[in-house]
Structure formats: C-alpha cells, structure tokens
C-alpha positions as CSV (number, residue, x, y, z in Angstrom):
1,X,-5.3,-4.7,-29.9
2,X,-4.7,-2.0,-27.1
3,X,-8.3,-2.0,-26.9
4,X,-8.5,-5.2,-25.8
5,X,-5.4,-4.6,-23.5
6,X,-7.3,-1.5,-21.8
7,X,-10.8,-4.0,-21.6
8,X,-8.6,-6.5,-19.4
9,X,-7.2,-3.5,-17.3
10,X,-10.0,-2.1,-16.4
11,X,-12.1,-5.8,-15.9
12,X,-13.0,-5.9,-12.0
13,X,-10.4,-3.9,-11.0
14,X,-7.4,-5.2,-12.1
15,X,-5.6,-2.0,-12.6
16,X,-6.4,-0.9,-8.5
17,X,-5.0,-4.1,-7.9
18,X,-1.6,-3.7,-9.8
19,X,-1.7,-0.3,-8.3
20,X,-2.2,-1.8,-5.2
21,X,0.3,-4.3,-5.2
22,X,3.2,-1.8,-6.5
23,X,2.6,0.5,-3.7
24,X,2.4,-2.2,-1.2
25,X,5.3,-3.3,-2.6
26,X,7.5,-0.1,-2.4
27,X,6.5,0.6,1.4
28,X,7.3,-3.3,2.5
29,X,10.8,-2.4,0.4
30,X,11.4,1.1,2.5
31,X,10.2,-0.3,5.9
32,X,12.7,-3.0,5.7
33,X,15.8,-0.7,3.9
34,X,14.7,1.5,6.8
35,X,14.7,-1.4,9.6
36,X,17.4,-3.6,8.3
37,X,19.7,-0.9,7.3
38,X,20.0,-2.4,3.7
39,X,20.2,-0.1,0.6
40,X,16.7,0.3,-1.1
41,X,17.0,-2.0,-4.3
42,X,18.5,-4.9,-2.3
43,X,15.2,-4.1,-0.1
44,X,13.3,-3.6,-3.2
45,X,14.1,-7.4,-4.4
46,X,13.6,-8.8,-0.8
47,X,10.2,-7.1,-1.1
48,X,9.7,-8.2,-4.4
49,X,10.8,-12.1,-3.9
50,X,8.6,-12.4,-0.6
C-alpha cells in the first residue's frame, strides 16, 4: 500500500506541487498577518480559505 502511496507522490510532480502550494501558502498567511495586523493563524485560515 505505501508503495503505491509514494508511486502517486512522486507521479509528475505532485509532491513539488504540495510543496509548493504549502510554502505559497505560509508567505500569503505572513504577508497579510504582517499587512493586516492580524495574528498568524487567523492569517493562516484567510490564506488557506482564499
């Protein structure tokens, strides 16, 4: 089974793109904590719901 699991993963890229996407993710959440003056995880779910 978790062969099959690391087979998806690593099928055209998908893992840079869930790397991708969570680091996108976490500096769209800090820009706006930092611009809005919001704490981080109400940032983080902004960044995560947009």
């Amino acid at each position: 089974m978790s062969r099959h699991i690391k087979m998806f993963f690593n099928t055209n890229g998908f893992a840079y793109m869930i790397y991708a996407s969570g680091t996108i993710l976490l500096i769209g959440a800090t820009v706006y904590s930092i611009a809005e003056g919001v704490n981080f995880i109400d940032s983080l779910w902004w960044a995560f719901v947009t």
